[in-house]
Backbone bond lengths (Angstrom), bond angles and torsions (degrees), N, CA, C in turn:
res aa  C-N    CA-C-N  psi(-1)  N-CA   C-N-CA  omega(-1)  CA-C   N-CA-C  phi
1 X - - - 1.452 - - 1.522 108.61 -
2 X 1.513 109.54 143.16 1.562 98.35 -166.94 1.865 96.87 -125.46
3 X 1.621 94.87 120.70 1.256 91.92 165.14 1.679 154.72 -57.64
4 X 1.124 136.56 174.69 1.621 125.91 -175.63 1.676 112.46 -45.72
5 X 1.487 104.44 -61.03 1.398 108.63 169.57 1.683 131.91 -43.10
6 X 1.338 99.12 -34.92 1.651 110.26 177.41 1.639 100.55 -74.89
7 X 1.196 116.65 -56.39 1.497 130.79 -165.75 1.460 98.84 -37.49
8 X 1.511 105.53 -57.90 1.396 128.02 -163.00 1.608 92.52 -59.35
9 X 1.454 121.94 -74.51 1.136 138.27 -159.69 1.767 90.46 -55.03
10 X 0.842 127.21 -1.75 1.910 120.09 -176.97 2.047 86.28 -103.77
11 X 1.023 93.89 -53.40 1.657 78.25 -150.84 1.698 106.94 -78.60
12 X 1.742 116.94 -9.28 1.303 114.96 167.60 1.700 104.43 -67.64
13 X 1.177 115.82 -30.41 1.484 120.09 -140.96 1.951 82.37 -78.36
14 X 1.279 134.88 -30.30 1.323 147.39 -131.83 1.850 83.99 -135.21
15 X 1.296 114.14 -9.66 1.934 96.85 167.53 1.520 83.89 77.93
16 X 0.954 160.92 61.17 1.299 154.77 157.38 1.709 135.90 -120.25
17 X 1.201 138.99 133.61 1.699 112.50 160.41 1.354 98.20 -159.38
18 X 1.033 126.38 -178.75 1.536 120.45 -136.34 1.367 95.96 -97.05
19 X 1.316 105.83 141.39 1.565 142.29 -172.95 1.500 93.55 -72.98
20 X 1.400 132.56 115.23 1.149 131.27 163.37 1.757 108.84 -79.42
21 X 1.080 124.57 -33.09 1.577 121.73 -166.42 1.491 106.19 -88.82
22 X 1.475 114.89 -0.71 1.457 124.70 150.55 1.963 116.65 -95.53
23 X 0.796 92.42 -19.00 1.665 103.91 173.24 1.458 129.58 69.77
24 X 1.656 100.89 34.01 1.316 141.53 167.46 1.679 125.25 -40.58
25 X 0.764 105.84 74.06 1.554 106.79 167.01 1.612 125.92 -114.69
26 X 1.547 116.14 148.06 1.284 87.21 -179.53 1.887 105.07 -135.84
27 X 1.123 110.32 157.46 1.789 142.77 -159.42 1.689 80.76 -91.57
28 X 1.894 88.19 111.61 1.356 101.68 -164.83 2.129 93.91 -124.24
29 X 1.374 83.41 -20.01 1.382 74.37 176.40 1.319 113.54 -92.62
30 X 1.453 115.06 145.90 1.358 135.52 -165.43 1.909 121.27 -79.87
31 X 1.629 80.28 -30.54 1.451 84.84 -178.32 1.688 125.86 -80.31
32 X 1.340 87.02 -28.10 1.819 101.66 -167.30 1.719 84.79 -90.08
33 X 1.450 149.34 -14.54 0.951 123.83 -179.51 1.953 107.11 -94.24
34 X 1.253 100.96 -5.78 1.309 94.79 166.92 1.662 119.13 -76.33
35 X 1.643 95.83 -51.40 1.570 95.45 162.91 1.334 129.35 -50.06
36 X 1.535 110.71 -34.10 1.861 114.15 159.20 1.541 97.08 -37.52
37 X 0.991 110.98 -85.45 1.978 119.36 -157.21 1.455 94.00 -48.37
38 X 1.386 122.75 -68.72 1.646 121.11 -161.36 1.702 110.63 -63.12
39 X 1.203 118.64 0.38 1.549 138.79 173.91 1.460 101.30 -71.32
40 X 1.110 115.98 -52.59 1.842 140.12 -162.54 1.254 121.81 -89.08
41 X 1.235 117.72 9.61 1.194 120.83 179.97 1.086 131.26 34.33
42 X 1.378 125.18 26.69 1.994 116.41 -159.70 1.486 101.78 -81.26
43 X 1.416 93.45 158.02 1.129 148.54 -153.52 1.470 115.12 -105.41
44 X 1.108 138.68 105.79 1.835 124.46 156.14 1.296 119.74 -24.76
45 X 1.368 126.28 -34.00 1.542 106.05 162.13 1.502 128.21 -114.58
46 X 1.131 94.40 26.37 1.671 109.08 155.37 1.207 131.20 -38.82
47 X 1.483 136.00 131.10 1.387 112.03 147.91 1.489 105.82 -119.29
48 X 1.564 114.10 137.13 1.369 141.40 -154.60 1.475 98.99 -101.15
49 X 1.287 155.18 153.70 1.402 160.53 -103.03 1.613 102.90 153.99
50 X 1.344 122.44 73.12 1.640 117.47 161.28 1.094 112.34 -95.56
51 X 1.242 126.08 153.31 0.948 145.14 -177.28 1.506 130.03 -144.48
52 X 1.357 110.15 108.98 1.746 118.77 -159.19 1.807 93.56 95.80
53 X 1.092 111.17 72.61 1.693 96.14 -179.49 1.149 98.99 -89.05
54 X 1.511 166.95 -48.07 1.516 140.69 154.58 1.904 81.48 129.99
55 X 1.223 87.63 -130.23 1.195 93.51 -168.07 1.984 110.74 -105.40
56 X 1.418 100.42 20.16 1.344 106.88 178.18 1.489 135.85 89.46
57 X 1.611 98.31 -0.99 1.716 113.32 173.49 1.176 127.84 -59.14
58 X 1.452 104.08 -41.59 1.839 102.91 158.17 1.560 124.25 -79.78
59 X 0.965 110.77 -37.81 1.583 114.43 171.28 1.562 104.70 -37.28
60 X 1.251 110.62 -69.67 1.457 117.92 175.52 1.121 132.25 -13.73
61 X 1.641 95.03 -55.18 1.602 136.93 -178.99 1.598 90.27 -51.95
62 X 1.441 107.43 -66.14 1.718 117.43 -147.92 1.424 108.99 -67.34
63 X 1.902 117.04 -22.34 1.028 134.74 -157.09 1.470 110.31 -63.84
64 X 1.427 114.52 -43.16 1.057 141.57 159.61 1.263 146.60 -39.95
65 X 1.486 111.34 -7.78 1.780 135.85 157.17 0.863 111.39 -125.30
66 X 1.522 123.76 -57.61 1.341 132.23 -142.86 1.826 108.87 -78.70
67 X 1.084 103.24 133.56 2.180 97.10 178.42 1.307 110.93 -44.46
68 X 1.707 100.77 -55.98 1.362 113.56 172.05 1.217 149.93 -101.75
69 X 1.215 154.50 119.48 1.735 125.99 170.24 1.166 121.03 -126.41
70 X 1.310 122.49 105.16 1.732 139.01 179.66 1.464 95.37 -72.90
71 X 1.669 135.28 105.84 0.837 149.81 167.71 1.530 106.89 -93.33
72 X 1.500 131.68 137.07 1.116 148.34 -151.20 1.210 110.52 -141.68
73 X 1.374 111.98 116.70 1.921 116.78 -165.99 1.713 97.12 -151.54
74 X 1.185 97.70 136.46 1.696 101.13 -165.63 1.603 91.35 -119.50
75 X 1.586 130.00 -23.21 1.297 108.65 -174.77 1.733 94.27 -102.40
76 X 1.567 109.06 141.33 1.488 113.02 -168.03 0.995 119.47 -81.12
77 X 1.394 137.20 -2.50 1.304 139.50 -162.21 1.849 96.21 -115.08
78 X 1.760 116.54 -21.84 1.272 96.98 176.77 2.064 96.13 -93.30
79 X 1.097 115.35 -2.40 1.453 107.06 167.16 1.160 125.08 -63.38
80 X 1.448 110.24 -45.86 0.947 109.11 -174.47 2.069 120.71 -71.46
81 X 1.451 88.37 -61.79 1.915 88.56 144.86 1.676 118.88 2.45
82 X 1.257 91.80 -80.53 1.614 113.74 -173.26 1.287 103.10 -53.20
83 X 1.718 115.68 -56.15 1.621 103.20 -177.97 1.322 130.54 -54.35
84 X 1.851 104.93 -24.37 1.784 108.42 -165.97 1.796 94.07 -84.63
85 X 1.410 105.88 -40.66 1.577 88.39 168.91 1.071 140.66 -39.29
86 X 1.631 106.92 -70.77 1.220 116.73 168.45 1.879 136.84 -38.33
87 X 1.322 83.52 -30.73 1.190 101.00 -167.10 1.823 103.46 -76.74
88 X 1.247 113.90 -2.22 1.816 120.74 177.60 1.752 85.63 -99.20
89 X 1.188 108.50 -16.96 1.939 86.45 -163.28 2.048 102.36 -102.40
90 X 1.370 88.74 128.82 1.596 107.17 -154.14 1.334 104.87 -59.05
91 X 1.298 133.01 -7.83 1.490 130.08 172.11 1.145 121.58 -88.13
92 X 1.320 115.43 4.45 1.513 132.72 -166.00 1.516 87.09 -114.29
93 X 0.824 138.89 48.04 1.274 138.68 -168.92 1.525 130.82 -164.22
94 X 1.438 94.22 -40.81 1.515 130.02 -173.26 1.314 118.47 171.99
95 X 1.851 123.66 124.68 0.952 165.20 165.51 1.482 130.29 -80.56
96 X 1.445 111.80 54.73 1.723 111.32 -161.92 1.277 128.31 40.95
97 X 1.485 108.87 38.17 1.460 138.00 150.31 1.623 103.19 111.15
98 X 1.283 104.12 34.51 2.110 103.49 174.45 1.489 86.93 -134.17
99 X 1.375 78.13 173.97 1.779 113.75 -156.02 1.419 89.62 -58.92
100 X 1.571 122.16 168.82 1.306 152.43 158.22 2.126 100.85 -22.59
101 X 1.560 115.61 122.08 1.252 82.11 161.18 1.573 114.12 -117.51
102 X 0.884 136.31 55.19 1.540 148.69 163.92 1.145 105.65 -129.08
103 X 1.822 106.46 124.41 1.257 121.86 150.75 1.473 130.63 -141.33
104 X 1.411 94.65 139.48 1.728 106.10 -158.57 1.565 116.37 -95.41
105 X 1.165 105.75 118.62 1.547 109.63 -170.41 1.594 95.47 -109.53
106 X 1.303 111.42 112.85 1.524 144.50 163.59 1.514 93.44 -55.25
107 X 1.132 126.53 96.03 1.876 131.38 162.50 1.089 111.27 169.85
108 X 1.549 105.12 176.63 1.522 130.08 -169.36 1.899 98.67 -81.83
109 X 1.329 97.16 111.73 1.671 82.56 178.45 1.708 117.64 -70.17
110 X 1.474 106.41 -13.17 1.299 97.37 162.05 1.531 114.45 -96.25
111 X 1.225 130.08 159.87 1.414 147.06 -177.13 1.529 106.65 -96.21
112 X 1.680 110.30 -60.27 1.163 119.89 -171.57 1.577 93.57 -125.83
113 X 1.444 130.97 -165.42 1.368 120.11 155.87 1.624 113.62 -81.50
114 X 1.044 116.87 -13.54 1.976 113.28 -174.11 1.781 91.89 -119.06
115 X 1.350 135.28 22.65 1.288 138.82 155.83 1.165 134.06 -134.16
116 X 1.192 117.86 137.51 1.949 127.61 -178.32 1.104 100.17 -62.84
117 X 1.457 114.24 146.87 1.646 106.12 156.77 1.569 112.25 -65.46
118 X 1.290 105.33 168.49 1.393 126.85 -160.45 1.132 100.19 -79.92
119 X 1.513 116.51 -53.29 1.664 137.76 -158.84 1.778 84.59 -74.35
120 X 1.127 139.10 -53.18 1.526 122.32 179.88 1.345 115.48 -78.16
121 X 1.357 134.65 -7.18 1.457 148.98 135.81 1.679 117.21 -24.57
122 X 1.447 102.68 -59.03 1.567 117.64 -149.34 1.809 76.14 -89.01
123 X 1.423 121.93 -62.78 1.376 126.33 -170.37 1.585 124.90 -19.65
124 X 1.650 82.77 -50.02 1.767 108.89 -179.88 1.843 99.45 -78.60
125 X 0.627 105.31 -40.17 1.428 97.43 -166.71 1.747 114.74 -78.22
126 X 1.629 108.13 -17.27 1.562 127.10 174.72 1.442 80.82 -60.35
127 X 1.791 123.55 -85.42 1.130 142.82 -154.38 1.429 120.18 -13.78
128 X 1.702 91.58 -69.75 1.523 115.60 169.70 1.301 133.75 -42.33
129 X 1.502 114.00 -7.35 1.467 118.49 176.24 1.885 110.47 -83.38
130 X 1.716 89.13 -21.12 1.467 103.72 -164.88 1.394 100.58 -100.96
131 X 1.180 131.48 -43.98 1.562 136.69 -151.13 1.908 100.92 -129.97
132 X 1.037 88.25 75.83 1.779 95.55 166.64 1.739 132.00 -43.28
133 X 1.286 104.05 -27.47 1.320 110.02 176.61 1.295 105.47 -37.55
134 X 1.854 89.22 -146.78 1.555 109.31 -163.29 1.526 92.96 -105.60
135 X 1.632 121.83 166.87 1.329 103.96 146.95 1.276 101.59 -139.49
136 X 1.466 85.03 142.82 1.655 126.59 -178.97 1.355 147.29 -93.71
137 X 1.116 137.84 99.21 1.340 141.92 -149.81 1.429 106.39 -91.76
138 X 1.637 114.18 90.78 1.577 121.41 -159.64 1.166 87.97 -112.01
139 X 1.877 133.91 130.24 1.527 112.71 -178.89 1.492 103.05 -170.83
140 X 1.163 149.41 136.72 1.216 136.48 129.81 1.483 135.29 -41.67
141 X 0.817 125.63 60.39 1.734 143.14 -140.36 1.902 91.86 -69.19
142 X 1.238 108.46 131.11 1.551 138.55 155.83 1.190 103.37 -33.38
143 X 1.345 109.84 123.19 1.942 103.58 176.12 1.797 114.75 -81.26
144 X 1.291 111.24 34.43 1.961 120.47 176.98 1.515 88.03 -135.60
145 X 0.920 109.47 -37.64 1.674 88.49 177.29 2.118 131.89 -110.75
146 X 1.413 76.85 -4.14 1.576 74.97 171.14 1.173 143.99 -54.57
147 X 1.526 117.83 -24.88 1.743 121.35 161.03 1.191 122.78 -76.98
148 X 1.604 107.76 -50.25 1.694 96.35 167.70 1.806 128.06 -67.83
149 X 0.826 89.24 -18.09 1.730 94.89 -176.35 1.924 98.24 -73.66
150 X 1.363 101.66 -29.19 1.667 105.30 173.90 1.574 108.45 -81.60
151 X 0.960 107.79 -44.71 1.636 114.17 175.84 1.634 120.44 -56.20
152 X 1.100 90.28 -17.17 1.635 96.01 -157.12 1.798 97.70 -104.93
153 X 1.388 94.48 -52.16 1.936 87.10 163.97 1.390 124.28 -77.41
154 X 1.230 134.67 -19.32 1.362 109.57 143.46 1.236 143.15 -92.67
155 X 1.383 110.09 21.36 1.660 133.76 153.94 1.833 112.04 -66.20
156 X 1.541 85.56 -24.49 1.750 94.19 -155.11 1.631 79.64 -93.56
157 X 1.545 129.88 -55.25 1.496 122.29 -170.55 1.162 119.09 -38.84
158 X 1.757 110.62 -60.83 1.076 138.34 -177.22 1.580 119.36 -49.69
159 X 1.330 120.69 -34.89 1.526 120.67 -163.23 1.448 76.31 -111.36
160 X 1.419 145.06 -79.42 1.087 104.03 -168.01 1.887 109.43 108.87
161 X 1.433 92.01 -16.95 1.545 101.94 -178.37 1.751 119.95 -168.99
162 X 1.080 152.81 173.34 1.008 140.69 -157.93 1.732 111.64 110.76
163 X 1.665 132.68 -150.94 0.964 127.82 161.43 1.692 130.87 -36.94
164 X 1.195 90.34 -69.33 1.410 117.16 174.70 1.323 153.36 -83.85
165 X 1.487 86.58 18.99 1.557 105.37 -178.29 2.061 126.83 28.31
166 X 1.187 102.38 156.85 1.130 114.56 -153.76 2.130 105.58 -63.22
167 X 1.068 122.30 47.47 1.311 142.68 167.20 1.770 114.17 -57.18
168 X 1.074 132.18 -56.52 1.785 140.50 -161.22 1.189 109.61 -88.11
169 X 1.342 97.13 134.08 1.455 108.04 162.31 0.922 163.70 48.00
170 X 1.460 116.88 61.67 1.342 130.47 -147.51 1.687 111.97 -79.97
171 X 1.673 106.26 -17.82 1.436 142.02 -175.04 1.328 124.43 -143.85
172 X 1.246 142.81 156.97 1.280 142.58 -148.00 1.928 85.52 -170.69
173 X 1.628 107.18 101.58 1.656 100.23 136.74 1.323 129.01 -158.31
174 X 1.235 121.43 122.09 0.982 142.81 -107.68 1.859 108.33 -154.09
175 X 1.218 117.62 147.36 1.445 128.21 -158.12 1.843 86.01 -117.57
176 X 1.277 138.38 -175.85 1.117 159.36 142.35 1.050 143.05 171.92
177 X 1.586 141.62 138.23 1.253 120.36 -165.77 1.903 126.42 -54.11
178 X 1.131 117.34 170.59 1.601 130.94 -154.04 1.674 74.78 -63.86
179 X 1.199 107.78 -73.74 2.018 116.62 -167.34 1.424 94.33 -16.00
180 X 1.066 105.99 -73.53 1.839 120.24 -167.66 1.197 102.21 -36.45
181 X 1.592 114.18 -76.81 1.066 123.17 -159.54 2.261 112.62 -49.76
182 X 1.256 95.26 -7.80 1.540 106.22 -164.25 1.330 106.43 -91.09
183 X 1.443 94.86 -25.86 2.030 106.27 -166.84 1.605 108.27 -91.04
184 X 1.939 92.61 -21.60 1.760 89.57 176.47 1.296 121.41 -88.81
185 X 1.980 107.39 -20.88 1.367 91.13 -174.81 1.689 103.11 -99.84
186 X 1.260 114.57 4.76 1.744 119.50 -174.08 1.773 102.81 -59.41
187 X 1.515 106.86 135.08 1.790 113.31 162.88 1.198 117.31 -73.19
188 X 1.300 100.52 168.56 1.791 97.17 -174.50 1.425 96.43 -79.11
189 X 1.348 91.36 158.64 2.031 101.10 -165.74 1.766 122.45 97.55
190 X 1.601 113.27 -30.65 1.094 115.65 -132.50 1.908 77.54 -94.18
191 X 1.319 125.32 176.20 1.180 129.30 173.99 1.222 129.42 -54.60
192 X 1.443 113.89 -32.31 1.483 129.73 -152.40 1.876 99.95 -122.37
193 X 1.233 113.61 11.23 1.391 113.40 -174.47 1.418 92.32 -98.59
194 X 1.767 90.03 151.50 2.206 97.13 168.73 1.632 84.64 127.39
């Protein structure tokens, strides 16, 4: 897990700081992202679902139970970030003698606004031949995409059929800003609902 200072020291080092019109923030505290993972119960045959992986501090985190983790990064310069990190941390490498289990898919996790991308579609659905578990959507979620990206995988749980077959989300846990959190739990009528 990489602290504020490191974070910083990655994305100065790379000319970088967080893209507000992507809605980039990043989970600097150490403690509440442990409680993220120990929240989630994963599993060795999990496959884990981040989304906005940053510069790879939680991934790291997730790397560490889960069989799998399809990490999801749409701006390319913090993907890549994530890959050179990861790529020093020995589980990213090897898994008590199996392949690498993090993999980073460079894209928009949305496709449309009411669709997944495809390429993290097919990802999840490779997985599942290998890793029976559950899969889990463990993430510090982007403050532009955090409702639909929730909306949209339990559209996908729930129906069960359609394009994309029954692939998402068996679990959802998840960090997000206060706004968010106001618009998801607001009633209809209430100020902050829509």
């Amino acid at each position: 897990m990489q602290t504020k200072q490191q974070i910083q020291q990655l994305l100065a080092s790379a000319g970088l700081s967080p893209n507000k019109r992507l809605g980039q923030h990043f989970l600097i505290d150490l403690n509440l992202m442990r409680l993220l993972v120990k929240s989630a119960h994963i599993r060795s045959n999990d496959i884990v679902l981040e989304v906005g992986c940053g510069t790879g501090s939680l991934t790291e985190a997730l790397a560490e139970t889960a069989g799998m983790v399809i990490a999801v990064e749409r701006d390319k310069a913090l993907a890549q970030i994530a890959k050179r990190q990861l790529a020093l941390y020995p589980l990213y490498r090897t898994v008590q003698g199996k392949t690498k289990n993090i993999q980073i898919i460079n894209t928009d996790i949305l496709e449309t606004k009411s669709t997944i991308s495809r390429t993290v579609i097919k990802a999840i659905q490779l997985c599942r031949k290998k890793y029976l578990g559950q899969v889990l959507l463990v993430a510090n979620l982007p403050y532009n995409v955090a409702c639909p990206v929730m909306l949209n995988l339990l559209t996908l749980h729930r129906s069960g059929t359609g394009l994309t077959g029954p692939v998402m989300a068996d679990g959802m846990y998840v960090t997000v800003q206060k706004e968010v959190a106001r618009r998801i739990t607001a009633a209809p009528g209430q100020k902050h609902y829509g």
